[in-house]
VMD Tcl script that draws the C-alpha trace (Angstrom):
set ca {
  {115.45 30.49 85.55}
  {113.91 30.40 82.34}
  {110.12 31.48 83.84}
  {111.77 34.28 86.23}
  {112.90 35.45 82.92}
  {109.32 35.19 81.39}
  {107.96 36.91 84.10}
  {110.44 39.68 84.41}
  {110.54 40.50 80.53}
  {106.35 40.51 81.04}
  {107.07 42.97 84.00}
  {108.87 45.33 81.56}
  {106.22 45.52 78.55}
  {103.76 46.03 81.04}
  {105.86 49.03 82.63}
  {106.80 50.31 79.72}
  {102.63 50.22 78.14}
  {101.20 51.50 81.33}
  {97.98 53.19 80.49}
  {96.27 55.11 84.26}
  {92.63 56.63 84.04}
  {90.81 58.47 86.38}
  {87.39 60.15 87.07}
  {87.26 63.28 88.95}
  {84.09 65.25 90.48}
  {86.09 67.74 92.72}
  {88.17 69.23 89.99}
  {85.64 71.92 88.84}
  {82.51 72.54 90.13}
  {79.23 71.47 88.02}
  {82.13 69.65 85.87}
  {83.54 65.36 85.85}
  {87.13 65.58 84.72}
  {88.14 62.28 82.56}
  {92.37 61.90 82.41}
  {93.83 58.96 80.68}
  {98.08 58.59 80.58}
  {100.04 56.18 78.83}
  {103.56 55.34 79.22}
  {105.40 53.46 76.20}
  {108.61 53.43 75.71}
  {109.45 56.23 77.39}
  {107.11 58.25 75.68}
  {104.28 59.88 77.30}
  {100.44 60.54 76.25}
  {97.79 62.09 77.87}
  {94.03 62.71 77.19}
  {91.78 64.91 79.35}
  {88.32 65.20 78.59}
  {85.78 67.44 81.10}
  {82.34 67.06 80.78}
  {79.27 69.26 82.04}
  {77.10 67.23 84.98}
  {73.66 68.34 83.56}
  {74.03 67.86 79.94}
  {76.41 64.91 79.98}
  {78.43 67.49 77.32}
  {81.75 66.94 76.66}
  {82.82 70.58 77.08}
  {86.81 70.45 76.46}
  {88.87 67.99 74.77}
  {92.54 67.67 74.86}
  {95.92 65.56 74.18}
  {95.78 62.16 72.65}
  {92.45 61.88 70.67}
  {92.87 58.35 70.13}
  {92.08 57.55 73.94}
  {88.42 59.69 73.70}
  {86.72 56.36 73.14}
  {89.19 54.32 74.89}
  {87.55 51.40 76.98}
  {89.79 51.85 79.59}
  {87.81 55.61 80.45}
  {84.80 53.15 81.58}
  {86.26 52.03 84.13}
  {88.32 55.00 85.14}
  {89.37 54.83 89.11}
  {87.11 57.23 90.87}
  {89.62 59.69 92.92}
  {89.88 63.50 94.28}
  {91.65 65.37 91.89}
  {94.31 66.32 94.48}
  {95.17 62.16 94.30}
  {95.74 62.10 90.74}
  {98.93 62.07 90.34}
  {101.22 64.04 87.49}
  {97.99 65.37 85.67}
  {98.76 68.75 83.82}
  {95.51 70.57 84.27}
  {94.89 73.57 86.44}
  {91.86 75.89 87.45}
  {93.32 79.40 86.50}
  {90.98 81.72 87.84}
  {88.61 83.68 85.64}
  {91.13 85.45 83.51}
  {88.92 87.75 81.23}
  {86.77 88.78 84.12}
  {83.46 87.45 82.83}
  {82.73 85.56 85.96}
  {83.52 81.98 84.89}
  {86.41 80.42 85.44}
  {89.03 79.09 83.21}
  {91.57 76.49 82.81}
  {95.34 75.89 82.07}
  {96.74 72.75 80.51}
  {100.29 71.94 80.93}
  {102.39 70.30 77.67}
  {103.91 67.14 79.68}
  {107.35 67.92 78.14}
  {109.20 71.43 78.79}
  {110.22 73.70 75.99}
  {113.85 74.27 75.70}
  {113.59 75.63 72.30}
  {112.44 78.88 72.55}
  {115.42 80.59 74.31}
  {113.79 80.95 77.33}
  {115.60 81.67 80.67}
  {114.81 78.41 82.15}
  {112.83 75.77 79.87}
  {109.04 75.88 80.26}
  {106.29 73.88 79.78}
  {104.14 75.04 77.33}
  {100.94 76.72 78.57}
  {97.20 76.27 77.03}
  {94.36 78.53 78.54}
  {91.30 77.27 77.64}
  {88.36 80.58 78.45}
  {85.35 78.88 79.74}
  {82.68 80.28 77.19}
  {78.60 79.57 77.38}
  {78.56 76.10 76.19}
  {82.16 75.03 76.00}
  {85.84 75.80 76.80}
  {88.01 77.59 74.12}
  {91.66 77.21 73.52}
  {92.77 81.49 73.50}
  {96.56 81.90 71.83}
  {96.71 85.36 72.60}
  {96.52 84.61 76.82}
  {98.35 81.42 76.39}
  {101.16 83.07 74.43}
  {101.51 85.73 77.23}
  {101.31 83.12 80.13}
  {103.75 81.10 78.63}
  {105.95 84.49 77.83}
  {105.67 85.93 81.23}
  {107.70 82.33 82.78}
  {110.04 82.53 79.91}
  {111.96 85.55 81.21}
  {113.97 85.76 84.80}
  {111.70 86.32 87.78}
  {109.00 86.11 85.61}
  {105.41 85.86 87.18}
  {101.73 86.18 85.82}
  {99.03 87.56 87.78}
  {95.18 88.07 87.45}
  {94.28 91.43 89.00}
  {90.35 91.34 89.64}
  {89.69 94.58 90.94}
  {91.11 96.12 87.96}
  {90.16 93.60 85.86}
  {93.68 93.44 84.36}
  {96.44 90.62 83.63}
  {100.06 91.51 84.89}
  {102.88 90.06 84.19}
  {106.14 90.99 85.48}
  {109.95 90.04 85.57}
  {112.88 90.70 87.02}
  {116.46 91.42 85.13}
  {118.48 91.86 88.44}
  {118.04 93.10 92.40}
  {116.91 96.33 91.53}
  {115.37 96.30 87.58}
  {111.91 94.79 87.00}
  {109.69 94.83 84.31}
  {105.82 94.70 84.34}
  {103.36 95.04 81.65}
  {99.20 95.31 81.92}
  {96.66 93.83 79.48}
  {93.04 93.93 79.27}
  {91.34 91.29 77.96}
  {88.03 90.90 75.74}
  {86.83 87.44 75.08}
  {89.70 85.23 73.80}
  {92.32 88.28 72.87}
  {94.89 90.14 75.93}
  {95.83 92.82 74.79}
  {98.64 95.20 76.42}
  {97.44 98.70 77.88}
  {100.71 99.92 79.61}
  {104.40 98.23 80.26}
  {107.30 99.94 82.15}
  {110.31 99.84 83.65}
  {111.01 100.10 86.99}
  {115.00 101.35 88.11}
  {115.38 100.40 91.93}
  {119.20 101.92 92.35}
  {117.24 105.63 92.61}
  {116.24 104.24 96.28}
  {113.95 105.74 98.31}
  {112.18 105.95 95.16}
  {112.03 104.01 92.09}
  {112.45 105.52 88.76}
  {109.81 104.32 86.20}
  {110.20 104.81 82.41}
  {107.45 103.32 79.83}
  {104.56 103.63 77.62}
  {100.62 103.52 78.01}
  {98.15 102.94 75.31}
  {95.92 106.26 74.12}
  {93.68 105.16 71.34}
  {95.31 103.07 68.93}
  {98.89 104.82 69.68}
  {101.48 104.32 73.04}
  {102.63 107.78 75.01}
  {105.69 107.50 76.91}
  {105.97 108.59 80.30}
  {107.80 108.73 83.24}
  {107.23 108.95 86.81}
  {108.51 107.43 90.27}
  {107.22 104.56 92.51}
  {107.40 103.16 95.76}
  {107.28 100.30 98.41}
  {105.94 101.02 101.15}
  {106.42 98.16 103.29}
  {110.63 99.22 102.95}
  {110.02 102.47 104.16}
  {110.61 104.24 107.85}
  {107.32 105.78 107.87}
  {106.45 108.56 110.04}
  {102.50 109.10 109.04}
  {100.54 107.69 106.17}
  {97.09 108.37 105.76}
  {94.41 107.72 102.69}
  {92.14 110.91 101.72}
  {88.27 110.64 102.18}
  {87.97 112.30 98.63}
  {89.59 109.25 97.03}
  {92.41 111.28 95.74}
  {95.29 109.11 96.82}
  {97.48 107.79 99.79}
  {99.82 110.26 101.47}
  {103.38 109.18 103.07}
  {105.77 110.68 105.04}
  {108.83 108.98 105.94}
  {112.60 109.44 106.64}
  {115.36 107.99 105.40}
  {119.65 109.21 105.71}
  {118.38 111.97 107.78}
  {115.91 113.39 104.69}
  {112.57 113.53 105.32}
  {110.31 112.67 102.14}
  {106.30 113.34 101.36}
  {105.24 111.22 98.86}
  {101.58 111.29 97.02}
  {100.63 107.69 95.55}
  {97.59 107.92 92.95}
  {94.90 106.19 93.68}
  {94.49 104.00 90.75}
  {95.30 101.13 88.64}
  {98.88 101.92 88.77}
  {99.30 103.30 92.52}
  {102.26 105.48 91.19}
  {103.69 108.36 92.89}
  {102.47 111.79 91.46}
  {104.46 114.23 93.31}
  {107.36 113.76 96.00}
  {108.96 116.24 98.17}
  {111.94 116.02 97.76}
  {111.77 113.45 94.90}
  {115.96 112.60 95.27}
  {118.55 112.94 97.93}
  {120.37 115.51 95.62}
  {117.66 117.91 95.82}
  {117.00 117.92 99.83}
  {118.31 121.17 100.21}
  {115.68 122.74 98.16}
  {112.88 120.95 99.64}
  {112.44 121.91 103.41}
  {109.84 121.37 105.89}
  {108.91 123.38 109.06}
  {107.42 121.37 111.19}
  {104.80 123.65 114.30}
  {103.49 122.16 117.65}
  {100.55 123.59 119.69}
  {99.69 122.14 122.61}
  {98.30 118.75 120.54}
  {98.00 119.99 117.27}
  {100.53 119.25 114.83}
  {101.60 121.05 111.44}
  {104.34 120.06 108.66}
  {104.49 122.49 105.97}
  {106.14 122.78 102.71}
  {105.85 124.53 99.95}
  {106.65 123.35 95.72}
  {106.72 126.42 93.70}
  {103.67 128.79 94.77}
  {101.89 126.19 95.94}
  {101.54 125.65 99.95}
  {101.04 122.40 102.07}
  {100.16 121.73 105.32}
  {99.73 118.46 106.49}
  {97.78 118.71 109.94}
  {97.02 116.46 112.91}
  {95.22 116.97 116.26}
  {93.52 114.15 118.32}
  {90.62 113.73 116.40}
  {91.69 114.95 112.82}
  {94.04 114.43 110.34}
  {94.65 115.85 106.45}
  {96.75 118.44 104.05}
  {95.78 121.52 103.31}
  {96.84 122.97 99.66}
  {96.91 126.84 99.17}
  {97.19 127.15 95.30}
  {97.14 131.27 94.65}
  {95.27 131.85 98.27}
  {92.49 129.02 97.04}
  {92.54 126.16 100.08}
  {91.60 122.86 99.37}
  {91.45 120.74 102.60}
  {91.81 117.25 101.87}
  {90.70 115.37 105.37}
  {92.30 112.00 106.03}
  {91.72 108.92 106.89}
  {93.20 105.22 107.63}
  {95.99 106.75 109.66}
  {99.08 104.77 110.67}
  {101.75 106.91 113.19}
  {101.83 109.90 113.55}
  {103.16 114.08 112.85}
  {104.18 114.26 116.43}
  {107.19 111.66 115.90}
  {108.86 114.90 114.83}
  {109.09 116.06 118.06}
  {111.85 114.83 119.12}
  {113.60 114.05 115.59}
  {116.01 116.14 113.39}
  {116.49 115.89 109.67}
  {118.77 117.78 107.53}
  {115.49 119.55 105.35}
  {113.50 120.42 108.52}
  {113.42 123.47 111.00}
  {111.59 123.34 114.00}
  {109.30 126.87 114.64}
}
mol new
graphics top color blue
foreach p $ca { graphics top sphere $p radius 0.5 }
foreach p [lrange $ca 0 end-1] q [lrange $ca 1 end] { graphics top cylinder $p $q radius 0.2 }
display resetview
């Protein structure tokens, strides 16, 4: 009795010391990943150390210091990365868009301190710089910031080399905010609101930087995978995206910008409430097909035949033809539709 004892109380200390190290060579390429965790007492250390192939550098250094010379790192069990299990480090993605990548530490623990909306772990971006990897506060701060709010989400936006975050404070209110980013620092370029009730389009209310000052604006959005299209179409001169859809019986044009922010520049009508003073006549001839509608003194005809497809814009008897391209359906859907802001010539 006395010896299952032994051996059980032996069983414990050794449960509650347990110290795990691994080697990794698939974690990043060019890169071995070192991670050491110890277990005592309930509390929990980790060390992660990555070093560069070539130079045998040790490029990034983080947790429990006290393990970096540890003996137990010599004889760390070789293993994918994927098999390690509970480590806390993540490739990111190349967040400041200077073509390296970079890498996100988890704190083991979640924060439940900071008032969040659920409590998060806190978040350390290290920016993979020439010879080593750099701990940035200003992009781990907004990481961390971006989860701490409902529906929150962080994104990297290549193309427009641009961080986005975004959250949600119901069904139909979200927040997003963009940042550009310069070495180490994020710093924020535009944030807005966006008001879903205002369905088909959204209402969007917010600022965007202009030197060292923010200009509000205000302007209207939408998603197009929600909407009963009848035509879409890009324009070859880059100018934007053109919609067309219906919804309660309306019919709506809508002109998305094409830029960073893909917002909608002008809508016809741009509410329900004003229909009435936004009407279409819609022309057939033989297999040509014409939609026009005028805003103020200006004229626009959107056009399609079998081969073509664009808008033409008459602003004071000047006509700018903007061809299309990248068309989905079609003007002669209208055929055999009705809508309360369209006559039929």
């Amino acid at each position: 009795m006395k010896i299952k004892l032994l051996l059980f109380l032996i069983a414990q200390v050794y449960i509650s010391n347990a110290q795990k190290a691994y080697m990794s060579n698939d974690f990043l390429k060019g890169y071995t990943l070192y991670f050491l965790k110890q277990t005592k007492n309930s509390e929990i250390k980790e060390y992660y150390k990555l070093t560069e192939n070539q130079t045998k550098k040790t490029v990034l250094e983080y947790g429990a210091k006290e393990f970096s010379n540890s003996e137990l790192l010599k004889t760390a069990k070789i293993t994918s990365f994927k098999s390690i299990p509970e480590s806390n480090i993540r490739v990111l993605g190349d967040v400041n868009f200077d073509g390296r990548t970079d890498i996100i530490i988890f704190n083991n623990e979640k924060n439940d301190d900071e008032g969040c909306y659920t409590p998060q772990p806190t978040a350390y971006i290290f920016i993979n710089l020439a010879n080593s990897f750099v701990l940035s506060n200003s992009i781990s701060d907004l990481y961390y910031n971006s989860f701490c709010v409902r529906g929150g989400a962080f994104e990297i936006d290549a193309k427009n080399r641009r961080l986005i975050t975004s959250s949600s404070g119901g069904a139909a209110l979200h927040v997003c905010s963009y940042y550009s980013v310069s070495g180490l620092e994020a710093e924020e370029e535009c944030t807005f609101e966006e008001d879903g009730y205002s369905f088909p389009f959204l209402k969007i209310t917010g600022k965007k930087r202009k030197g060292n000052d923010f200009i509000p604006f205000s302007t209207l959005s939408v998603y197009e995978p929600n909407l009963d299209k009848v035509v879409s179409f890009d324009t070859k001169n880059g100018k934007g995206h053109i919609i067309l859809f219906k919804y309660n019986a309306i019919l709506y044009y809508a002109f998305r910008q094409n830029d960073e922010y893909k917002f909608v520049s002008f809508a016809h009508p741009s509410s329900p409430e004003k229909a009435d003073k936004a009407g279409f006549k819609f022309r057939k001839q033989n297999t040509v097909y014409e939609l026009e509608f005028n805003s103020g003194s200006i004229k626009y005809i959107i056009y399609e035949s079998a081969t073509d497809i664009g808008i033409k814009i008459y602003v004071n008897g000047k006509l700018s033809d903007w061809q299309g391209t990248s068309k989905k359906g079609s003007l002669s859907l209208l055929s055999n539709s009705s809508f309360k802001n369209m006559v039929k010539e």
